[in-house]
C-alpha positions as CSV (number, residue, x, y, z in Angstrom):
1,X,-80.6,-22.2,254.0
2,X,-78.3,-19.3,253.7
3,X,-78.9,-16.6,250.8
4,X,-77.0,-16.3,247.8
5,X,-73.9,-13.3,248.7
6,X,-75.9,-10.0,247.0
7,X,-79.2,-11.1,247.8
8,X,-81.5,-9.1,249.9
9,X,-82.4,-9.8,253.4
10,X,-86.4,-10.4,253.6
11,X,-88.8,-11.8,256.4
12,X,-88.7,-14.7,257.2
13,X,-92.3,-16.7,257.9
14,X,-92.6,-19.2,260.8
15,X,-94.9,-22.3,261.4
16,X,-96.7,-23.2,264.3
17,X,-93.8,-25.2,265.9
18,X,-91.8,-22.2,265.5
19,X,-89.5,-23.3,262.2
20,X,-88.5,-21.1,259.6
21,X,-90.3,-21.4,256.5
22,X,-88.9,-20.4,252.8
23,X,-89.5,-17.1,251.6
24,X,-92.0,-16.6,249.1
25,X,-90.9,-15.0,246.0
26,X,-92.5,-14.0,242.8
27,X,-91.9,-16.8,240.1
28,X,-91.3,-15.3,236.8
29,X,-88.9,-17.9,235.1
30,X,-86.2,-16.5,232.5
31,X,-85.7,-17.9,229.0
32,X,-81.9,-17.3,228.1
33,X,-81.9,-19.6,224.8
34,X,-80.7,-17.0,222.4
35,X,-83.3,-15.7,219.6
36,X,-82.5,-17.3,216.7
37,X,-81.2,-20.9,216.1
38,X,-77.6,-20.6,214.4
39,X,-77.5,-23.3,211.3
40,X,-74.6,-25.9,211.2
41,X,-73.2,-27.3,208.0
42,X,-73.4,-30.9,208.1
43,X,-70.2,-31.3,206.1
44,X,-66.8,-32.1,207.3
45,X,-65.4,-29.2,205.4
46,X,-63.3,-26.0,206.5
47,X,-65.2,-24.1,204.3
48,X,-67.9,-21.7,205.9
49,X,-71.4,-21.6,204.5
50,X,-73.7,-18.8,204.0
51,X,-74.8,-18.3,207.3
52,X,-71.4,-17.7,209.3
53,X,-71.2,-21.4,210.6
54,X,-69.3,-24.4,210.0
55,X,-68.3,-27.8,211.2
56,X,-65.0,-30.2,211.2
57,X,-64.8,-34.0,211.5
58,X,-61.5,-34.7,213.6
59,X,-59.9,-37.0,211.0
60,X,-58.8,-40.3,212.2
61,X,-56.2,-40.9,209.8
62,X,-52.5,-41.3,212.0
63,X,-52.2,-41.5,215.8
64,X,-55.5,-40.6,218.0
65,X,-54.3,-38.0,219.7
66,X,-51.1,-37.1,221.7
67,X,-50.5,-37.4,225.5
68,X,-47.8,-37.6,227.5
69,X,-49.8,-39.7,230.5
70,X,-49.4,-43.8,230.1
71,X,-51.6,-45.7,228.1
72,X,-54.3,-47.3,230.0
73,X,-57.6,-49.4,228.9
74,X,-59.4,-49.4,232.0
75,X,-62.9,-48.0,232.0
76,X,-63.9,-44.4,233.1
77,X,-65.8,-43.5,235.7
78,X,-67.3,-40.8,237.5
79,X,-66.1,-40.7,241.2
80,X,-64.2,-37.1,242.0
81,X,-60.9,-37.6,243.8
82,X,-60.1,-34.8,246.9
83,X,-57.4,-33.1,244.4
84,X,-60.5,-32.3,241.9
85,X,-62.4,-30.9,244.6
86,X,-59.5,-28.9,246.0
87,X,-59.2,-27.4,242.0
88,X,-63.0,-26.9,241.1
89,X,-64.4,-25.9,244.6
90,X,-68.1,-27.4,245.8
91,X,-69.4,-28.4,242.4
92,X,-69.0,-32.0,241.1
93,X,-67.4,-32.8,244.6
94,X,-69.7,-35.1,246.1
95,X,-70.0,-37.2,243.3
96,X,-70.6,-41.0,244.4
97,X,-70.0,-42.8,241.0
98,X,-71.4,-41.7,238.6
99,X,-70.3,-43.9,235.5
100,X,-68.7,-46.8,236.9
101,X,-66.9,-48.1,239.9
102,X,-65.7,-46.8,243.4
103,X,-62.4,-46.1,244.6
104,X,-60.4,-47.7,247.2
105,X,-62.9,-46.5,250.0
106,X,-65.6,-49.1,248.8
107,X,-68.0,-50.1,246.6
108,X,-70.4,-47.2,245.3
109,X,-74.3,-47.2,244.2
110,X,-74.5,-48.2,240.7
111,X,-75.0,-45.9,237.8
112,X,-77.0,-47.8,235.7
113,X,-80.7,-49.0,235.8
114,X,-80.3,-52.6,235.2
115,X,-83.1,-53.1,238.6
116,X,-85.6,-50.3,236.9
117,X,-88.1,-51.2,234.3
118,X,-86.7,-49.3,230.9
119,X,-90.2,-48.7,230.1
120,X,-91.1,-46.5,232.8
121,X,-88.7,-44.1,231.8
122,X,-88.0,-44.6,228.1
123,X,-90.8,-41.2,227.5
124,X,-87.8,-39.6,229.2
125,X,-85.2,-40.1,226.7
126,X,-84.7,-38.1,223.6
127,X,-86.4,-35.2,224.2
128,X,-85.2,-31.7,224.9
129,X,-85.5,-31.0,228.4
130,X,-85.5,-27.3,230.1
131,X,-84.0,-27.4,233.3
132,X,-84.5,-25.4,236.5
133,X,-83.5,-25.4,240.3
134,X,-86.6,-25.6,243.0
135,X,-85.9,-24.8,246.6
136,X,-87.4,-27.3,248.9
137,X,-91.1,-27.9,249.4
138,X,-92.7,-27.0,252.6
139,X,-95.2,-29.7,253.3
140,X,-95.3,-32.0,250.3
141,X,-96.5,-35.1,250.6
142,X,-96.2,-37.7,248.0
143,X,-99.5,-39.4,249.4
144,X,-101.6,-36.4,248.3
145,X,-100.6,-36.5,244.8
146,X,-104.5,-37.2,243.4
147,X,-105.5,-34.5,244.6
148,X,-102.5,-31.7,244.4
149,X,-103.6,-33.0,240.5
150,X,-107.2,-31.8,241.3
151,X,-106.4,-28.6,242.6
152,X,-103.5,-27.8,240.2
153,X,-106.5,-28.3,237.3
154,X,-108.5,-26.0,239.3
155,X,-105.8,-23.0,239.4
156,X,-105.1,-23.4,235.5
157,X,-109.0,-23.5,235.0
158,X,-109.0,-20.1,237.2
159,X,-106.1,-18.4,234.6
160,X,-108.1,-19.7,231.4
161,X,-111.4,-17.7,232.8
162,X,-108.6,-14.8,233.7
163,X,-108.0,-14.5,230.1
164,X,-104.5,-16.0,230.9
165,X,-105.5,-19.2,228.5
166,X,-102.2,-20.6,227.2
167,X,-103.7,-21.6,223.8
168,X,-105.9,-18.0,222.7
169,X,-108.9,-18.6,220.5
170,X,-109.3,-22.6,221.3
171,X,-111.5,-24.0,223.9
172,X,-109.4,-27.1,225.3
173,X,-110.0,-29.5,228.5
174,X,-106.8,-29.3,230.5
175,X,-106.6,-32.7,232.6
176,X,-103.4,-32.7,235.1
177,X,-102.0,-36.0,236.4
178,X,-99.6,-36.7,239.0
179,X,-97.6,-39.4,239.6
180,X,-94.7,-41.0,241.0
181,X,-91.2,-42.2,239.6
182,X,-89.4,-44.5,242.5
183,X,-86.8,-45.6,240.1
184,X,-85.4,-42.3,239.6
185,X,-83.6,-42.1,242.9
186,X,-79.5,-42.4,243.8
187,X,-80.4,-43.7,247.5
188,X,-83.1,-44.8,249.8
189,X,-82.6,-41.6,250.7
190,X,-83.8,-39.6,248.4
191,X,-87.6,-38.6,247.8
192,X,-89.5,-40.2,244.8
193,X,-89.5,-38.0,241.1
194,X,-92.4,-36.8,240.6
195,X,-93.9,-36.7,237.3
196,X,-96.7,-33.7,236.3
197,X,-98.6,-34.3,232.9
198,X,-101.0,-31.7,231.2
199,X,-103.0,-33.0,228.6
200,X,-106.0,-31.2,226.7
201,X,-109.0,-32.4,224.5
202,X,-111.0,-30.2,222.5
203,X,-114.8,-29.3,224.5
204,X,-116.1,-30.0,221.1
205,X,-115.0,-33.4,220.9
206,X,-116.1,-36.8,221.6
207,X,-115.5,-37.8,225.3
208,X,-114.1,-41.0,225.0
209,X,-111.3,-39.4,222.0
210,X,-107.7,-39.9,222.9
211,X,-106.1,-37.4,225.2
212,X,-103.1,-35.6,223.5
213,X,-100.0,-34.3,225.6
214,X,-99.4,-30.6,226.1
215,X,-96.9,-30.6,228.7
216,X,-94.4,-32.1,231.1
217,X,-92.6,-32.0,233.9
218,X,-90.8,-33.6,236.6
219,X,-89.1,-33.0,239.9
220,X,-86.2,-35.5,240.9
221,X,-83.2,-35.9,243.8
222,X,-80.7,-38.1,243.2
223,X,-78.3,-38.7,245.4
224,X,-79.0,-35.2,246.9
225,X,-77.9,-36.2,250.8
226,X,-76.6,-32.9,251.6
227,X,-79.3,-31.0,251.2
228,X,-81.9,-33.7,252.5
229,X,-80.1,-33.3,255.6
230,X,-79.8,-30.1,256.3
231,X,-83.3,-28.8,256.0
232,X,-86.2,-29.2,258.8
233,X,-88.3,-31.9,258.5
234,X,-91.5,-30.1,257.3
235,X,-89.5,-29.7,253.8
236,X,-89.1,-32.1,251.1
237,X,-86.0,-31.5,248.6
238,X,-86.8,-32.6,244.8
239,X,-84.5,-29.4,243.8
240,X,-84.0,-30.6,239.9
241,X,-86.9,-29.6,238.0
242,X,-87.1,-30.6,234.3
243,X,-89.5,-29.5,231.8
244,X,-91.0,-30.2,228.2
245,X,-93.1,-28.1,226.2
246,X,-94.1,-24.5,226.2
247,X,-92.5,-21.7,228.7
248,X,-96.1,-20.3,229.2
249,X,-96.9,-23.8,230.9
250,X,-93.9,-23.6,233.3
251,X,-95.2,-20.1,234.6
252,X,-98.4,-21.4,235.3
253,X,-97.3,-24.9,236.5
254,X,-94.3,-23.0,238.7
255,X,-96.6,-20.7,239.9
256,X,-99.1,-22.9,241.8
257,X,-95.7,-24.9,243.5
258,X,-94.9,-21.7,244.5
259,X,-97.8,-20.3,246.3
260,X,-99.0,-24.1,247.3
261,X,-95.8,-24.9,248.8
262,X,-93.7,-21.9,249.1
263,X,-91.5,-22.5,246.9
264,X,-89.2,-20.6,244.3
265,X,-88.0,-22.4,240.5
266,X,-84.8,-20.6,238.8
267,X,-83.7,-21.5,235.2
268,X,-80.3,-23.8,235.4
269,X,-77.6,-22.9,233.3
270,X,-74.4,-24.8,232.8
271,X,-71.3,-23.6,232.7
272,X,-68.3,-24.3,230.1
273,X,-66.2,-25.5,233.1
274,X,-68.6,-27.7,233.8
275,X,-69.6,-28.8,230.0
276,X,-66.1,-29.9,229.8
277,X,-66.6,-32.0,232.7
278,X,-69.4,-33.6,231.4
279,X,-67.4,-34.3,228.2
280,X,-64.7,-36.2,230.1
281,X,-66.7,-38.6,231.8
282,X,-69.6,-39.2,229.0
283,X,-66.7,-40.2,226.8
284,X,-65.4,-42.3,229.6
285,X,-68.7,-44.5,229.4
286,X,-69.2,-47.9,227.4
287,X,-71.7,-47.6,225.0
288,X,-72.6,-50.0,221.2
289,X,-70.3,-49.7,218.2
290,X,-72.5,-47.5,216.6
291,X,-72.2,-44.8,218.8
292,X,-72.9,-41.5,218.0
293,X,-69.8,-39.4,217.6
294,X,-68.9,-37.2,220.2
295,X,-69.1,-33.3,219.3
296,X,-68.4,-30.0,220.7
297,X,-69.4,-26.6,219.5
298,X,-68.1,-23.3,220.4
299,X,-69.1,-20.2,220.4
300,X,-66.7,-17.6,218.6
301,X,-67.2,-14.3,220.8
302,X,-66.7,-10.8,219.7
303,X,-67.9,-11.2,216.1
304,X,-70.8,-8.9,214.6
305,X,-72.5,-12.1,213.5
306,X,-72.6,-15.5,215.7
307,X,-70.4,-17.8,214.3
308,X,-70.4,-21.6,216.0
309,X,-67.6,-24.2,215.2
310,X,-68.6,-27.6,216.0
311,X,-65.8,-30.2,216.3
312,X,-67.3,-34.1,215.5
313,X,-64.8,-37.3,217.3
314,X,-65.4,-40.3,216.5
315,X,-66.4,-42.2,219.8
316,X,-63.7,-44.8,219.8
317,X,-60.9,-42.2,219.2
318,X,-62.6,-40.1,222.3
319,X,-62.8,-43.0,224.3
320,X,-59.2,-44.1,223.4
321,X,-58.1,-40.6,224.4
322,X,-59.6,-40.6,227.4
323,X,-58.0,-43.5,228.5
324,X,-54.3,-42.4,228.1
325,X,-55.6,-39.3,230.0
326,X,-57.2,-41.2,233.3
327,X,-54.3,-42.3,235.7
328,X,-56.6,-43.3,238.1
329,X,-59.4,-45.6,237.9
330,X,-62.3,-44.8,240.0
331,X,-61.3,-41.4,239.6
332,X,-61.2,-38.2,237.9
333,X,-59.5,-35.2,238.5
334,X,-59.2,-31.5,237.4
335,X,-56.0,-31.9,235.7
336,X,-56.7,-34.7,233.7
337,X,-60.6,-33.2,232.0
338,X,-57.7,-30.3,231.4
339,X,-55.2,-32.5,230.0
340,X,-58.4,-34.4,227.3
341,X,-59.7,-30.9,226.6
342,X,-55.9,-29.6,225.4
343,X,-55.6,-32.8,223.9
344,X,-58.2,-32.2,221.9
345,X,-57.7,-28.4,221.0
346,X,-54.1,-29.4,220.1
347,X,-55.4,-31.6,217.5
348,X,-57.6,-29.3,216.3
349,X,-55.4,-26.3,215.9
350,X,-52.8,-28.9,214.2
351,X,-55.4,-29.3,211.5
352,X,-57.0,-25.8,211.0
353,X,-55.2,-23.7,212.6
354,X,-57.8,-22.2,215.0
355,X,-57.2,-21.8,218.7
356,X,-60.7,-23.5,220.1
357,X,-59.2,-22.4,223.8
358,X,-59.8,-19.0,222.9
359,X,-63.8,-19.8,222.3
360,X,-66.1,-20.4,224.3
361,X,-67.9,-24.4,224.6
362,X,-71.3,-23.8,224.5
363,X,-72.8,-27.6,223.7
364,X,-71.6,-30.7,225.1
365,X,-72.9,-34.4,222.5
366,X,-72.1,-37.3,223.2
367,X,-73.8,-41.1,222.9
368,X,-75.1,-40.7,226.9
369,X,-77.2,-37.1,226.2
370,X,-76.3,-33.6,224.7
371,X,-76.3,-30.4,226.9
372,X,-76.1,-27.0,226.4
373,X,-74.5,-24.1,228.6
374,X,-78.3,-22.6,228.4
375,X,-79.8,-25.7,230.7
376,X,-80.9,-27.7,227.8
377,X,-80.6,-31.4,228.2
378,X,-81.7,-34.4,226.5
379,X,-80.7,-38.2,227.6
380,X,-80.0,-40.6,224.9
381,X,-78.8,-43.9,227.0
382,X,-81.5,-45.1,229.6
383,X,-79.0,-46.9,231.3
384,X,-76.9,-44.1,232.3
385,X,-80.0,-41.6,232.9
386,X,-79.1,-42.2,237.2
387,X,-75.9,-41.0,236.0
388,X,-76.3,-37.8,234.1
389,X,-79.3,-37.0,236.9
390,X,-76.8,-37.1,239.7
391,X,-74.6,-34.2,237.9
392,X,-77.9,-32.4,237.6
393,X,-79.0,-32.5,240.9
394,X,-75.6,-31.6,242.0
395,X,-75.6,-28.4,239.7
396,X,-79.5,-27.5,240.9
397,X,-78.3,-28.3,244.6
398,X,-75.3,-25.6,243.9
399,X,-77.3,-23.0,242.9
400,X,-79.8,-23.2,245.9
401,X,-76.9,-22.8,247.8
């Protein structure tokens, strides 16, 4: 894998047959969620509140929202046409898709889950997810798992005696589990998820007492072909890491993977180009009447105190917008998530008279999950989790890259 342009050349390390393996670098994840959590009136008033934040509806009185492209019905989807890649460069452009059907080259692997068991993966779904970007594993195997559990316990037991212990003044039992996910894959492809559990009970209680869950993480590919391909065979690429609970468990957790299998975890930011992406296609999506409604908040830069504006749609008028926007079923391009995102800012300039293009989009929250520019994620629809994963692994796959 080439390095990133800036980077500095180091040794590289060879195996017995003579193949290259990763560098080993020191992993010392970065926490970029800002200090302090701005508060959000709840109201659909103009009016700002004490603490330099407020919040408008969209109102749905009058026509949705103008466009000059035809009206059309047909259901969004995910699939990136070659003018989108042309315009947005590597990212998003080997999307296979996503949301919905193929284009005229064929049929495409479904976004949904309708063949996975929902309860395998509902633990997945409304909870705020940290995400990172993990260069390939040199010699995992997914039949060792039992005991890559057993000597993961072993390393966090060796940082408690350390002094390292991530809990100070309480004596806990950390038990570590392993296991697998098959359902969370694009293609037949792509390795396994892999799940990693830490769960602690007190040394002064009973041993048969319920376990309670500290931590969690999980390692994923979907869809990731390109990089599968186009590594040696020794390595295995999960390169979407996702985890849930406290930072000081992600050190330690990262840095066993590290030094076991020479690999290196990065935090995974999103961009706003890419939040508005996301937008365009989770509007796209069917979901129940009682959707959610679909909001976006902005960052106002260059103001001695944050200030946040979030804009609230209602889903049908997002969806209906989005429909009048896609000229192409099967297909999205860069013009058109340009075209819904003016749409959108001429409306809301027409009713407050505040230019959102001069802002920055900062969270992304629709009925299929939420996102934030920081590499915060949390899934709301099981049956479109494939979906939102692929976009993931495509952003993590990027940034190895």
């Amino acid at each position: 894998m080439s390095r990133r342009r800036g980077e500095a050349s180091t040794p590289r390390k060879r195996n017995k047959k003579g193949q290259e393996k990763a560098s080993t670098r020191r992993f010392r994840p970065r926490q970029t969620w800002p200090p302090g959590a701005v508060p959000r009136r709840r109201g659909g008033s103009r009016e700002g509140d004490s603490n330099g934040a407020w919040r408008a509806a969209a109102p749905r009185s009058g026509p949705v929202m103008e466009s000059k492209a035809a009206a059309r019905t047909l259901p969004s989807a995910g699939r990136l046409s070659g003018a989108a890649r042309r315009s947005r460069g590597p990212l998003f452009g080997r999307a296979h898709g996503r949301f919905g059907q193929g284009s005229a080259g064929g049929p495409l692997p479904p976004c949904s889950q309708e063949n996975a068991d929902p309860q395998k993966t509902a633990f997945l779904l409304r909870k705020q997810w940290t995400l990172y970007s993990v260069t390939p594993l040199y010699r995992f195997s997914s039949a060792n798992l039992k005991e890559y559990a057993r000597l993961l316990g072993a390393f966090i037991a060796a940082e408690k005696q350390k002094g390292l212990a991530v809990e100070v003044g309480v004596d806990l039992d950390i038990k570590v589990t392993f296991s697998s996910l098959p359902d969370l894959r694009g293609s037949d492809q792509d390795q396994a998820a892999m799940l990693v559990q830490l769960s602690s009970r007190s040394s002064v209680s009973p041993k048969n007492s319920e376990e309670k869950l500290m931590w969690s993480g999980w390692f994923c590919c979907v869809s990731g072909d390109d990089l599968s391909e186009n590594v040696p065979e020794d390595f295995t690429c999960l390169p979407l890491f996702l985890a849930n609970g406290a930072e000081s468990y992600v050190a330690i957790v990262g840095s066993w993977f590290q030094k076991t299998f020479d690999c290196r975890f990065c935090r995974l930011a999103i961009s706003p180009l890419n939040l508005t992406w996301m937008a365009a296609m989770w509007t796209g999506c069917k979901v129940e009447k009682n959707a959610s409604a679909t909001e976006l908040v902005f960052s106002v830069p260059c103001l001695p105190q944050p200030l946040d504006i979030s804009y609230a749609i209602h889903p049908e008028d997002a969806k209906a917008l989005w429909d009048t926007v896609q000229k192409t079923p099967g297909e999205i391009t860069q013009e058109e998530v340009d075209l819904f995102m003016d749409c959108l800012y001429s409306h809301f300039h027409r009713h407050f008279k505040i230019h959102l293009s001069a802002t920055k989009l900062v969270k992304v929250s629709t009925a299929i999950a939420s996102a934030h520019c920081d590499g915060i994620i949390k899934f709301l629809q099981s049956k479109y989790l494939i979906g939102v994963l692929m976009l993931l692994t495509e952003l993590a796959i990027s940034q190895i890259q």
